[in-house]
VOGU-3710 file (C-alpha; in Angstrom, 3 decimals, decimal comma):
1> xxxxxxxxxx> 0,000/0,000/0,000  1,437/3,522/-0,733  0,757/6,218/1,841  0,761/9,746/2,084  3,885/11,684/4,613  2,632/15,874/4,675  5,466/18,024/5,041  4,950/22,247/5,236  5,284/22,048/1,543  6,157/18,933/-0,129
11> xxxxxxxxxx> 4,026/15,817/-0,041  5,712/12,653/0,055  4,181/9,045/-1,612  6,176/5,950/-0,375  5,615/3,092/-3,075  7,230/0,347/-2,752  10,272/1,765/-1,070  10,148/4,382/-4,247  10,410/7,584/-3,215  8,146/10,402/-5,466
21> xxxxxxxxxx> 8,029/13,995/-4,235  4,975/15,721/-5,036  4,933/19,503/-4,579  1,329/20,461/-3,129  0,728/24,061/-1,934  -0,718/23,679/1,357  -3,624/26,178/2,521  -4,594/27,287/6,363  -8,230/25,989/7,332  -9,626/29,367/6,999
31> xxxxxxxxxx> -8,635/29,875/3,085  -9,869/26,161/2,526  -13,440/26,818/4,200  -13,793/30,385/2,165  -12,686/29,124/-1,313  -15,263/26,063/-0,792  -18,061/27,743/1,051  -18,012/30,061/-2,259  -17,861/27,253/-4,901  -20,749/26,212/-3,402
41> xxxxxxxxxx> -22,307/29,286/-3,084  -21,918/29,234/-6,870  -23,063/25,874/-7,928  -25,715/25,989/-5,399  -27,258/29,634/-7,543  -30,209/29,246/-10,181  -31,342/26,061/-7,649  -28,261/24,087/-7,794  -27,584/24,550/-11,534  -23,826/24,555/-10,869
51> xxxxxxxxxx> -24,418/20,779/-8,968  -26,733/19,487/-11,923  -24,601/20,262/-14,440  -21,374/18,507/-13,147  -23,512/15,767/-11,962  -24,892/15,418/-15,787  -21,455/15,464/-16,883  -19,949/12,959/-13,925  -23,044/10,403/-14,641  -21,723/9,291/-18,351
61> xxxxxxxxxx> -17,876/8,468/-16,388  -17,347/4,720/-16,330  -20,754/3,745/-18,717  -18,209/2,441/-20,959  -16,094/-0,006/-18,914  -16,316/-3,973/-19,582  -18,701/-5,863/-16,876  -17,670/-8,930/-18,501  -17,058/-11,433/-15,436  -19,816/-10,076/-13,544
71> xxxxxxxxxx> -22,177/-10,897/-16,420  -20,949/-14,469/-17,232  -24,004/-17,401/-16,060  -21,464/-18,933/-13,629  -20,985/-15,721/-11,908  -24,332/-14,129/-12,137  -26,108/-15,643/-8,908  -23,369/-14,103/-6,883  -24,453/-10,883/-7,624  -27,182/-9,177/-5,164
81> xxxxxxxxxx> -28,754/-6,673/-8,469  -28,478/-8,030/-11,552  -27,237/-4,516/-12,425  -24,972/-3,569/-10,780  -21,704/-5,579/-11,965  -17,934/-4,920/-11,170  -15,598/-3,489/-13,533  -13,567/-5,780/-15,356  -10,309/-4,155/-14,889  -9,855/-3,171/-11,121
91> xxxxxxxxxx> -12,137/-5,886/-9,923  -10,919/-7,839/-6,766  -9,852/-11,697/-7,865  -10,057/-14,112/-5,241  -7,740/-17,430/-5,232  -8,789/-19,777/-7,811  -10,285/-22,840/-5,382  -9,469/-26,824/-6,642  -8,911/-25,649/-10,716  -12,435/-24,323/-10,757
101> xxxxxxxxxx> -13,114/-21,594/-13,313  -14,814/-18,954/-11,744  -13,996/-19,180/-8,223  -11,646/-16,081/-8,505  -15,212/-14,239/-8,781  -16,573/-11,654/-5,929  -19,042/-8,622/-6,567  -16,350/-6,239/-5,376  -13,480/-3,305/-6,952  -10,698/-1,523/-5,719
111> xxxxxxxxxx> -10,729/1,948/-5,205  -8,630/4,931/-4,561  -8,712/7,526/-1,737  -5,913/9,862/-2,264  -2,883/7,216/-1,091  -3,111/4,945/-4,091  -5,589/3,050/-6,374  -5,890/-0,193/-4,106  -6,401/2,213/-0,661  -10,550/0,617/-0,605
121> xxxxxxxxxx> -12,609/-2,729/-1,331  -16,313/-1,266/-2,224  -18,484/-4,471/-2,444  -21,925/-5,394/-2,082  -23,486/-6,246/0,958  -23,092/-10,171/1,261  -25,888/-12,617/-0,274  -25,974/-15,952/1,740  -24,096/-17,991/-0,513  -21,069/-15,324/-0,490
131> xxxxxxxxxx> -20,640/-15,004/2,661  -17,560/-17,343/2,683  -15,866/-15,639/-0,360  -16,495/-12,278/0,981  -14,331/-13,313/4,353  -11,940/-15,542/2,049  -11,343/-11,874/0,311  -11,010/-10,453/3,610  -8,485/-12,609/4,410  -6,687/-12,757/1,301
141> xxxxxxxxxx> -6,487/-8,494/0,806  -5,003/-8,307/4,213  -8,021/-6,577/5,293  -8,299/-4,819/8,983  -11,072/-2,209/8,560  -14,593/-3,075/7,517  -17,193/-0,608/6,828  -20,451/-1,000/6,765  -23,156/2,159/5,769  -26,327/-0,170/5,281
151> xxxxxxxxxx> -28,917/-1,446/7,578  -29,091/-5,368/7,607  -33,162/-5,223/6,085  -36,052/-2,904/5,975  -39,610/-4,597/6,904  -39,202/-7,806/4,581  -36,528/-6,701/2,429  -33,276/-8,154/2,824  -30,007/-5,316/2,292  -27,485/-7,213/3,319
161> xxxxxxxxxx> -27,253/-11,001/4,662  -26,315/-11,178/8,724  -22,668/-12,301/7,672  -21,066/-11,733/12,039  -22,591/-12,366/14,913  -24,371/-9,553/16,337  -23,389/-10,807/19,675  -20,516/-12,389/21,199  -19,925/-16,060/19,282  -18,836/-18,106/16,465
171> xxxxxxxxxx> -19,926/-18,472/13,216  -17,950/-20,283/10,445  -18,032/-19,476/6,171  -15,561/-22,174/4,498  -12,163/-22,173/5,977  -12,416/-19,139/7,530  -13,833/-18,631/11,456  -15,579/-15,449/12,631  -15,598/-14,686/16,007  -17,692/-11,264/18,024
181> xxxxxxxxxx> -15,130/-10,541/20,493  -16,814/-7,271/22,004  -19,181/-4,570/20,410  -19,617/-0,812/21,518  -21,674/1,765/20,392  -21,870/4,986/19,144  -24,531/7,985/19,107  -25,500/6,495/15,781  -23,408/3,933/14,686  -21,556/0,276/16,189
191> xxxxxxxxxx> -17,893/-0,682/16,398  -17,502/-4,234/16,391  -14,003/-6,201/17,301  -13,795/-9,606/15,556  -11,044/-12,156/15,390  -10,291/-14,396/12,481  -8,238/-17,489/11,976  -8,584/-19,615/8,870  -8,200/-23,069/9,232  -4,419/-24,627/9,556
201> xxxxxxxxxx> -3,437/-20,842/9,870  -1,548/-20,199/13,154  -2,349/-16,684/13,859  -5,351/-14,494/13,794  -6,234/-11,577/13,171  -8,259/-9,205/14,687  -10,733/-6,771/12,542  -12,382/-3,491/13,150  -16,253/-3,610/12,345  -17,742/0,124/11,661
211> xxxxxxxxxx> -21,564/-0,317/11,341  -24,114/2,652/10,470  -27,167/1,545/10,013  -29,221/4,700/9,249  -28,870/5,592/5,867  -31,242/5,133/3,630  -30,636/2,897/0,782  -32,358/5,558/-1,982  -31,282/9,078/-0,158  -29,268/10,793/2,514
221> xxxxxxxxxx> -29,046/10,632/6,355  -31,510/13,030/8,031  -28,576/14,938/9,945  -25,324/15,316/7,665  -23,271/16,047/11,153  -23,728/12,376/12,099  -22,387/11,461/9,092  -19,200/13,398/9,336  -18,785/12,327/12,664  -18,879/8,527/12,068
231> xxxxxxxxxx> -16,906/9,685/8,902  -14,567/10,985/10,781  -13,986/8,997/13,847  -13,308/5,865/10,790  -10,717/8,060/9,625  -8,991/8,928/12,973  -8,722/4,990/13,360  -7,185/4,358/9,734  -4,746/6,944/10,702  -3,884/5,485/14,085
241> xxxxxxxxxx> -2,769/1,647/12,883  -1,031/0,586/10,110  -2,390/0,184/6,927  -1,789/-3,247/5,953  -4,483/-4,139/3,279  -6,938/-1,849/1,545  -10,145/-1,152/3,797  -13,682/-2,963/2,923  -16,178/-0,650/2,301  -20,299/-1,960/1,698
251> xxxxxxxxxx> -23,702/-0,648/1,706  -26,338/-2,835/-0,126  -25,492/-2,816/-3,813  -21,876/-0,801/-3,048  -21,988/1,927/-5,657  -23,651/5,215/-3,887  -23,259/4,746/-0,048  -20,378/3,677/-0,276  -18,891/5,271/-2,954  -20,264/8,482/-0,942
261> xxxxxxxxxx> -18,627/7,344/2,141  -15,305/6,932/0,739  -15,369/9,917/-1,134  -16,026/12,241/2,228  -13,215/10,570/3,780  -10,730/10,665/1,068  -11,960/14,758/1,116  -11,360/14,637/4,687  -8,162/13,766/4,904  -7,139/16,330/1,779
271> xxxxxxxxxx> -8,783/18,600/4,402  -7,000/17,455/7,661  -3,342/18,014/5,543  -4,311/21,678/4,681  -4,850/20,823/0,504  -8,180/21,950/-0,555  -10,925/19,562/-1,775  -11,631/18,572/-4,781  -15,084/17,065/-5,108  -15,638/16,356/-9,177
281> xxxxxxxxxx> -12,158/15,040/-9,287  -12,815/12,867/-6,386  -15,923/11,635/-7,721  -14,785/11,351/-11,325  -12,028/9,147/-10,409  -14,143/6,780/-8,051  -16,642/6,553/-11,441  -13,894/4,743/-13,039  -13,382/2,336/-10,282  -16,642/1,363/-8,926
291> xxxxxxxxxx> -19,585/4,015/-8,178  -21,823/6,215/-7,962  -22,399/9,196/-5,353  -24,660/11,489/-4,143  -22,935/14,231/-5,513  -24,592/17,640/-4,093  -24,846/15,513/-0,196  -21,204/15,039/-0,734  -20,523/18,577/-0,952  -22,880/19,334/2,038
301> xxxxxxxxxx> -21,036/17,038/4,202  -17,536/18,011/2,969  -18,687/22,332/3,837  -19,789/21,209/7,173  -16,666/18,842/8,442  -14,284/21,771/7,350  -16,099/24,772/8,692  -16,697/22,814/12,025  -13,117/22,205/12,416  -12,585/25,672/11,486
311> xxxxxxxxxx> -14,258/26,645/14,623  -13,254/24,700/16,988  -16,392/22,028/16,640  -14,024/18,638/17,243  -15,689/15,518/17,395  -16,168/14,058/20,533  -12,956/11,047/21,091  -14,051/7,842/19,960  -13,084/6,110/23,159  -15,312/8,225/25,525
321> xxxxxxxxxx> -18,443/8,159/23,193  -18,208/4,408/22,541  -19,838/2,216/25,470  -19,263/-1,522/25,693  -22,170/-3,826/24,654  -22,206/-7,524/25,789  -25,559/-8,527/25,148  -27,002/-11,476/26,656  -29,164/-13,939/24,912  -32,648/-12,241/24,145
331> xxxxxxxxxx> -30,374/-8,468/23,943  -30,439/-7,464/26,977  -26,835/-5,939/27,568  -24,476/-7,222/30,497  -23,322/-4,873/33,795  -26,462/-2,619/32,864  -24,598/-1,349/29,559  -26,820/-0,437/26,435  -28,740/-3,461/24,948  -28,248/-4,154/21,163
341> xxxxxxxxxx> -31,180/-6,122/19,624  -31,837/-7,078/16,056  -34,694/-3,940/16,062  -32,321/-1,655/16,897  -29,894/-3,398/13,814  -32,866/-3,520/11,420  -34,491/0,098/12,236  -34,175/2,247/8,930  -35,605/2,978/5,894  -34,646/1,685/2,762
351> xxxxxxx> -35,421/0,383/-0,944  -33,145/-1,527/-2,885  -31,855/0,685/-5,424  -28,822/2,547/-5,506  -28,477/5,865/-5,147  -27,481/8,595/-8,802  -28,403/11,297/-7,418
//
């Protein structure tokens, strides 16, 4: 994985112990939060026209890109929407399993987000019968960070298949054993720990869960702040351990949540290092990886992280606004912490289409 190093002026990408300097003219907080409040200002005039016109032009990127494998009869009931189908030439390939043609396959592409083009995984949310390739691809990409921006179903409509245990336990998908080791939760989102060891593999591994469940599948979060703040308590975490294997990221289909989501935190971080924020480019180069994005919400979210740190508005440390969750059998939660039930999992509203706009 390369990585980025910002120095006062200079910023440095270590590739494969390859050494490229990049000169980047770094900006104070205030000069990024007036050049961006007026963009917006500007796109937002003669309602939004500015927005709609570069989200015309950004909605043709990628249409012509081969969806071959995705599209093949072998392949085809591993796919949760019949249309939505991973690009051909960034998509993940898994091991090939006992000579089998086909087995490489997984719903899933790499993606960039400003360190290099493999820095994500955005996948769809698993179906039952890929549950065991999506943790074999887990395994196999070195993965340590998992986010999730879907809920698991809405009334009778299944998002994404239950694919860890909600509470502490074991559950097993091929080789590969998934254990809950302790949950904790956030205002509006859950951080799960979970170990893994694959069978005849000596050591485990432990990975970081990041589940938001209140997005809707076919629009935006009611408050953008809450958001940003799980947005940017993921990216605090991703800067505090080392980056060993790109990070998974999945709503239901995994085009517009979570192209969204990875686009606000690749902003973020352009933010955080004092370079201003690009939003088309951002976008545009995600279209030719994986996804959509819901282009004007992105800009919303990206005016309000930087004018909040601006002032002073920090988000509250992760560690003091996360509270352990043990939940006993029926969800009631251990030493009087806060229960987690399958409600509380399930509750939001959603349709199963992804989001273009």
């Amino acid at each position: 994985m390369s990585y980025f190093i910002l120095s006062i002026n200079a910023l440095k990408m270590v590739k494969y112990q390859t050494i490229i300097f990049h000169r980047v003219q770094t900006f104070s907080r205030a000069q990024i939060v007036q050049e961006f409040r007026l963009r917006c200002q500007a796109h937002a005039a003669n309602d939004n026209k500015g927005f709609k016109q570069e989200f015309e032009e950004l909605d043709l990127v990628g249409k012509e890109l081969p969806i071959t494998a995705g599209d093949l009869e072998a392949n085809r009931e591993k796919n949760r929407y019949p249309y939505i189908l991973p690009y051909d030439h960034c998509r993940v390939r898994l091991s090939v399993r006992n000579s089998q043609p086909h087995t490489d396959y997984i719903n899933a592409n790499f993606a960039p987000g400003g360190g290099s083009e493999r820095d994500f995984i955005c996948t769809q949310g698993p179906l039952n019968n890929t549950m065991a390739d999506f943790w074999r691809m887990v395994w196999e990409q070195n993965v340590r960070i998992i986010v999730m921006v879907t809920a698991l179903k809405h009334k009778d409509i299944v998002l994404c298949d239950k694919y860890w245990p909600l509470q502490q336990g074991t559950v097993y998908h091929g080789l590969i054993q998934v254990t809950t080791v302790i949950r904790k939760q956030g205002p509006d989102y859950f951080v799960t720990t979970i170990n893994l060891r694959q069978r005849d593999c000596p050591t485990d591994r432990l990975i970081t869960h990041y589940y938001y469940p209140a997005w809707p599948d076919r629009g935006i979060p009611k408050d953008s702040s809450s958001l940003c703040a799980f947005t940017e308590h993921v990216r605090q975490q991703m800067e505090a351990i080392p980056r060993l294997g790109p990070a998974v990221v999945h709503c239901s289909a995994g085009v517009g949540r979570s192209g969204t989501f990875v686009t606000l935190l690749w902003l973020m971080q352009l933010c955080a290092r004092g370079i201003k924020p690009d939003v088309r480019a951002a976008v545009e180069d995600l279209r030719l990886h994986r996804m959509s994005s819901t282009y004007l919400f992105i800009s919303v979210c990206c005016t309000g992280s930087v004018e909040g740190a601006q002032h002073g508005h920090k988000f509250r440390e992760p560690v003091q606004i996360l509270t352990n969750t043990v939940p006993q059998e029926g969800g009631a939660a251990v030493g009087g912490d806060i229960a987690i039930t399958d409600r509380q999992l399930h509750q939001t509203n959603h349709r199963p289409q992804c989001n273009r706009s």
